[in-house]
LUMKOL-158044 format. One record per atom (N, C-alpha, C): x negated, y negated, z negated; residue in three letters. Coordinates in steps of 0.02 Angstrom, whole numbers, plus 50000, padded with zeros to 5 digits. Last residue first. Layout:
REM LUMKOL-158044
XYZala
...
***
This chain:
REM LUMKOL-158044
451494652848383unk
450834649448392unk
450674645548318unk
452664656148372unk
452174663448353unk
451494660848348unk
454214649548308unk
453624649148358unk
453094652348336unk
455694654648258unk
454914651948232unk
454404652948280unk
457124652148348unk
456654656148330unk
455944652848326unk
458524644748332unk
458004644748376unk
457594648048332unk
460244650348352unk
459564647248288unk
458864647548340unk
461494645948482unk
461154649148461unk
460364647248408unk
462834633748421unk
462004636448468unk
461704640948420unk
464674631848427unk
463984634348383unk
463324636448420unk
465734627748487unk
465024621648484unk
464404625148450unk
466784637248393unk
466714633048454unk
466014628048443unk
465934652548341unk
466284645348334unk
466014643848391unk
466674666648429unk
465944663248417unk
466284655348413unk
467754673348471unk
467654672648403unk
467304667648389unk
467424677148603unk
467974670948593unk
467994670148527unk
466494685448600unk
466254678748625unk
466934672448608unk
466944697848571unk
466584695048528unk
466564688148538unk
467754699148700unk
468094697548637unk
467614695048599unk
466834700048779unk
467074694548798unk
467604691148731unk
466384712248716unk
465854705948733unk
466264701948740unk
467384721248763unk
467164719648703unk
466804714548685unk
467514718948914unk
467934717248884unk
467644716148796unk
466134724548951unk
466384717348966unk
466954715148910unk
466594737748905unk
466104734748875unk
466184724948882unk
467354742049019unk
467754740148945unk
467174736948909unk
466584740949144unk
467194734249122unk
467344734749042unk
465534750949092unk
465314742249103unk
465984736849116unk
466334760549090unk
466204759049031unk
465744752649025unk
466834762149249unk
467384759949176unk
467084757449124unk
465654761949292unk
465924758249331unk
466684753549261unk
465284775349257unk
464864771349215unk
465084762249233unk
466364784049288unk
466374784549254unk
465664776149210unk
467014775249453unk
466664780149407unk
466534777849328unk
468704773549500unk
468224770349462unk
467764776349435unk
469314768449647unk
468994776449625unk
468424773649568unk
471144762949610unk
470334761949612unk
469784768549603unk
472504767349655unk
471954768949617unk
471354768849648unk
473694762949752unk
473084760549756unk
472384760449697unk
474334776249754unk
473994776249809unk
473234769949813unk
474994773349603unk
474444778649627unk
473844780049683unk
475554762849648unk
475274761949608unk
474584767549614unk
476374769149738unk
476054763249749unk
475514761649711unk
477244779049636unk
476774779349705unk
476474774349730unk
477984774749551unk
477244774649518unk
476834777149577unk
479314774049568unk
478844768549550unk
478374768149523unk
479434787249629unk
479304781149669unk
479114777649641unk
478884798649469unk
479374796049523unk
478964789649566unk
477574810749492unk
477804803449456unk
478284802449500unk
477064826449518unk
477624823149454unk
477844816249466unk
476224823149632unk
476884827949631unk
477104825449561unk
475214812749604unk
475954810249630unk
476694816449655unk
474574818449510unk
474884816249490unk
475514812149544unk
473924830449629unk
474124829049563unk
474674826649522unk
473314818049717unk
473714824149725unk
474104825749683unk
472484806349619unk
473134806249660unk
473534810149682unk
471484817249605unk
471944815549535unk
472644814049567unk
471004821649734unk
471134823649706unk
471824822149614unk
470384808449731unk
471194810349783unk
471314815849764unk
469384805649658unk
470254802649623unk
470484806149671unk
468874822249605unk
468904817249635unk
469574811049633unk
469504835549531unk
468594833449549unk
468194826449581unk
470114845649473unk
470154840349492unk
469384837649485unk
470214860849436unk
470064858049479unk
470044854149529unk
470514858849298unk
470914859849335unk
470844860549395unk
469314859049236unk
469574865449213unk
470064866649268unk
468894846949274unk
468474853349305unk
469014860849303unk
469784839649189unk
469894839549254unk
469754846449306unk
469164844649040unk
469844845949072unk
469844844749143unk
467754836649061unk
467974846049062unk
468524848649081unk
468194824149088unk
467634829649147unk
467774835249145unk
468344821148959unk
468984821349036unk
468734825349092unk
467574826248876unk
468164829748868unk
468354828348925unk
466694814648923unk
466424819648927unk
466974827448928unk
467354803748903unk
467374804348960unk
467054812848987unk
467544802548757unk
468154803248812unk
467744805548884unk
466104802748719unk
466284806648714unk
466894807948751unk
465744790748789unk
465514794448816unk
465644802248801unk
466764781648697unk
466844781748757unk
466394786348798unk
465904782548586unk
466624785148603unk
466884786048679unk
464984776848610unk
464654784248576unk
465544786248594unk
465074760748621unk
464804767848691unk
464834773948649unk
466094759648520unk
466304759148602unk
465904762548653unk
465184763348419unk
465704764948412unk
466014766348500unk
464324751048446unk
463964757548428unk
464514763748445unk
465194739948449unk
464674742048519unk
464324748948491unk
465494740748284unk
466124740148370unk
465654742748423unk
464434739548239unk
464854745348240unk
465284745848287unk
464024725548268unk
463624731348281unk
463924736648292unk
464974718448223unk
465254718148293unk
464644726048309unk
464904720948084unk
465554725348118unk
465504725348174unk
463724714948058unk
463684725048054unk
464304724948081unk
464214700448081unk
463614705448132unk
463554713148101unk
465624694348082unk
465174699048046unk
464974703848085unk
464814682448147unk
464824687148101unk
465574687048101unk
463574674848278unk
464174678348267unk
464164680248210unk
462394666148318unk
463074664748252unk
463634668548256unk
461614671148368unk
462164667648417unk
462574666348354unk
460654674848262unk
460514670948299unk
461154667048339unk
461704686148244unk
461374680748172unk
461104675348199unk
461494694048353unk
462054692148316unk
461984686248281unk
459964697548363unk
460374695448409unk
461054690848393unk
460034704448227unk
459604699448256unk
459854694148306unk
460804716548250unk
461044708848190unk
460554705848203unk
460124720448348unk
460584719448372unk
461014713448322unk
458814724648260unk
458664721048330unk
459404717148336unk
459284734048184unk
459264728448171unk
458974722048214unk
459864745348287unk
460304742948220unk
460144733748204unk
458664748948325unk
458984745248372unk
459704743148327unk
457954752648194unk
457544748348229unk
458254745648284unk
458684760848157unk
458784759248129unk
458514752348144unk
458404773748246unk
459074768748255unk
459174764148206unk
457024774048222unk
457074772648279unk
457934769548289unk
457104779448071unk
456944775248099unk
456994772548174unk
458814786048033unk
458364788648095unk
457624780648097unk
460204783447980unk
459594782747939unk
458824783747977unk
461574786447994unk
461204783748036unk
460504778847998unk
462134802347923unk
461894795147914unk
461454792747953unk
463294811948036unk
462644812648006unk
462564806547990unk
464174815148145unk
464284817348088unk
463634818648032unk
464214805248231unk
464634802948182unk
464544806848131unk
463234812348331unk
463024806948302unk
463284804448224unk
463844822248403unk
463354823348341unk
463364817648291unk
464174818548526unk
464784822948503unk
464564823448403unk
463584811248580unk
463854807348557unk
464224812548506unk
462314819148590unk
462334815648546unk
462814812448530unk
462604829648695unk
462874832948611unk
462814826748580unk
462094823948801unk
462824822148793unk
462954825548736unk
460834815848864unk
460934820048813unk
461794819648779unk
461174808448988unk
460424813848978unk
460564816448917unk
462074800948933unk
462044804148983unk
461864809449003unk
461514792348818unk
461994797748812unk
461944803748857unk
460604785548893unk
460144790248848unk
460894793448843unk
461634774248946unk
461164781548990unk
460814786848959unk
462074772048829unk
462324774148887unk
462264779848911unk
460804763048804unk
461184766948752unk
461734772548802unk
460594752848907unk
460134759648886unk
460714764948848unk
462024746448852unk
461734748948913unk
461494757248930unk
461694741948727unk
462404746348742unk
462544750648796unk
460604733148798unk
460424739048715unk
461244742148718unk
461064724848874unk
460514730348884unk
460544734748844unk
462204719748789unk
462124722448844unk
461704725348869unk
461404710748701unk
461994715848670unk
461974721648730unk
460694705148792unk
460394707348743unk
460744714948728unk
461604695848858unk
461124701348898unk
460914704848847unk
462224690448757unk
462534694548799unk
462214698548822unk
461374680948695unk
461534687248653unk
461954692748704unk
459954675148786unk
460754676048805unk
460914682048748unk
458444673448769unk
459124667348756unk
459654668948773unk
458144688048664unk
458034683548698unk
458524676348706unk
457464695248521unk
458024692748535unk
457734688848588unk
456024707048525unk
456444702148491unk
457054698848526unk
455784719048578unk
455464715348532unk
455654711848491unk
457024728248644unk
456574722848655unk
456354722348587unk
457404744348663unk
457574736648603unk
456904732848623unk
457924757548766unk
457644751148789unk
457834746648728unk
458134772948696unk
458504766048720unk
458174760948713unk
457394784148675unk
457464781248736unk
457784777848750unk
457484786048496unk
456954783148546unk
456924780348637unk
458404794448522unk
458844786548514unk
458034780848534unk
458034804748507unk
458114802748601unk
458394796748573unk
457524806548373unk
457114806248427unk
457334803748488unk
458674804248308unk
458224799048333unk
457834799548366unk
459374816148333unk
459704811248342unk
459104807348345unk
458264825648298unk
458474825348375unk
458984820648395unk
458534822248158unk
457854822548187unk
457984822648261unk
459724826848108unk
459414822348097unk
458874818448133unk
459534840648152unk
460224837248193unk
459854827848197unk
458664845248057unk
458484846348132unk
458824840648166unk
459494844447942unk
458844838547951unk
458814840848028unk
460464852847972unk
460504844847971unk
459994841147984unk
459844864647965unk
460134861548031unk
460274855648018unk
458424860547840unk
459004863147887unk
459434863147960unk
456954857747839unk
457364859247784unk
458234861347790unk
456074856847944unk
456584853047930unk
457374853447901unk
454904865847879unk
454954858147920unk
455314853847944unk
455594876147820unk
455084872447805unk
454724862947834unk
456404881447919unk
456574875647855unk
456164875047827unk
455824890148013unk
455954882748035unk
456094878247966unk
455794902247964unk
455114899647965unk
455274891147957unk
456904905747986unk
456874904747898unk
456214898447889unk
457344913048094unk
457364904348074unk
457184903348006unk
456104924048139unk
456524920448088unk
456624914048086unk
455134922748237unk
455504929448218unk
455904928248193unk
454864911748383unk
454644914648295unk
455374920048267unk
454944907048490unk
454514914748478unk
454324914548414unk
455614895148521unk
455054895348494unk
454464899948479unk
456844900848531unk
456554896648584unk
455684897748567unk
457054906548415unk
456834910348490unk
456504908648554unk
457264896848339unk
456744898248335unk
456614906248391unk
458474889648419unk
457954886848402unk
457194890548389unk
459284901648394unk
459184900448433unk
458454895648443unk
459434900048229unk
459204906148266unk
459004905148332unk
459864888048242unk
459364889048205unk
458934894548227unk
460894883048372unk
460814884648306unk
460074885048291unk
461714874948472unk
461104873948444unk
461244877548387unk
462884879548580unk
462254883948582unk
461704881648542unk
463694872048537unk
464004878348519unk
463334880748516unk
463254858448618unk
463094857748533unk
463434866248497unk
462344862648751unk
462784863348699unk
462794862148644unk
461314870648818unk
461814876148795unk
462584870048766unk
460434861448877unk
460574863548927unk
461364870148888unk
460164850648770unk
460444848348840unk
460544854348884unk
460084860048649unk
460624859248657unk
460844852948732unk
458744865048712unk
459334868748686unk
459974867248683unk
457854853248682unk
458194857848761unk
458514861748741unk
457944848448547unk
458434845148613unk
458504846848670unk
457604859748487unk
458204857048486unk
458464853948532unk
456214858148552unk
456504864248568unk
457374862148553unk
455774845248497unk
455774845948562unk
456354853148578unk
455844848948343unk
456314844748369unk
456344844848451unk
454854859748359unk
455494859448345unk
456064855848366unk
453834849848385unk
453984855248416unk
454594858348398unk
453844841148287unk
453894840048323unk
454094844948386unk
453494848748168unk
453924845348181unk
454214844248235unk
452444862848216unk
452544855948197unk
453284854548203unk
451884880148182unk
452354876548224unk
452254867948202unk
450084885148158unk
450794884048148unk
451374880548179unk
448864888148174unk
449504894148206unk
450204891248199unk
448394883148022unk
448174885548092unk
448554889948116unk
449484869647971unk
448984873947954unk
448864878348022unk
449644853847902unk
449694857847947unk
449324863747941unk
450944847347783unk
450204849647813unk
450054857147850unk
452674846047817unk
452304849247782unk
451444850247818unk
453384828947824unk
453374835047859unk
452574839047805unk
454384823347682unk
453744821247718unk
453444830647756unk
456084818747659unk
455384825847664unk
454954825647719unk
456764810647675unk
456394809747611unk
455964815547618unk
457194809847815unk
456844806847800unk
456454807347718unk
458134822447773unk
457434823747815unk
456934817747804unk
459084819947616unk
459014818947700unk
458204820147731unk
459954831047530unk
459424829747551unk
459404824547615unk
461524828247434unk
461084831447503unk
460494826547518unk
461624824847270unk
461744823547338unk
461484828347391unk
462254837547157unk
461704833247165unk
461744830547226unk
463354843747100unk
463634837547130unk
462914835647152unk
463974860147125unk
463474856647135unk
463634849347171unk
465264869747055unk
464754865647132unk
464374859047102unk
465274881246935unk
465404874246954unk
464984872347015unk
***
């Protein structure tokens, strides 16, 4: 019979005391994330990991993070550490939402297995759990709800959208399309006349150029939800 007990998560396993010679947590997790920014989410394994590392056996590594999951676990929050969460909510939920979807972005950028990773693990990471609740902060304050869906929508819209764009890069490269006049080439041998015009006046939109209009667009949807006349809650004074 299989085994119904749940799966472990990393957070419930307090890293193991240290001893002399030994690898850390942390070191691990560092080696994961150059591994897979420069191989790949094909090139992170375990074995690999601990080559990186000059240990003989990945066997050594589950001790400290009990598998490729917990590892996966662990290099998801660590770089979710490099998205800019303010302290606290300021006076525009827009700018707010917007910096933090922002950052979020660019940390993809610099690490592109995360978007490909992210979905397939619980977003339990202290560090995402910190810009999770920064963001129903933000929300709760402008009176939007329901603040976990609009969260999920902007979590959802950059982690997706950096994954499309990451597949379109590859296919294009594959074709060697590399530029819009390039795409324009291309596509104006197939399209009939009423799509030459159209073609000729393709915008050369880059890639971070698209995901600040569709973002606009999500924001602007949230914003037409927001009751009419509703102000933002004013926040308890610290003095």
């Amino acid at each position: 019979m299989p085994s119904t007990s749940p799966e472990r998560l990393i957070w419930h396993h307090p890293e193991p005391p240290g001893r002399k010679h030994a690898l850390t947590r942390a070191e691990i997790v560092r080696a994961g994330i150059a591994l897979a920014d420069t191989e790949g989410v094909s090139g992170l394994t375990m074995r690999a990991v601990a080559g990186a590392l000059g240990v003989s056996t990945p066997m050594s590594l589950y001790r400290y993070v009990l598998n490729k999951d917990g590892l996966v676990d662990l290099m998801l929050d660590e770089v979710s550490d490099e998205v800019d969460v303010p302290a606290e909510p300021g006076d525009d939920w827009r700018d707010d939402l917007r910096g933090v979807a922002s950052s979020l972005w660019r940390m993809i950028g610099r690490h592109r297995w995360y978007a490909e990773l992210v979905d397939s693990r619980p977003p339990f990471g202290p560090t995402t759990m910190r810009r999770a609740a920064f963001m129903l902060a933000v929300l709760d304050n402008a009176g939007l709800t329901p603040a976990v869906t609009y969260v999920s929508l902007l979590d959802n819209y950059v982690t997706g959208t950096a994954m499309s764009v990451s597949r379109e890069i590859a296919m294009l490269e594959r074709f060697g399309i590399g530029t819009t006049q390039d795409l324009q080439a291309y596509a104006g041998e197939m399209a009939n006349d009423s799509l030459d015009s159209w073609l000729q006046d393709m915008p050369p939109l880059t890639a971070d150029a698209r995901f600040e209009l569709g973002l606009d667009c999500l924001l602007d949807g949230i914003a037409a939800r927001r009751p009419v006349g509703r102000r933002s809650r004013s926040r308890p004074s610290r003095g």
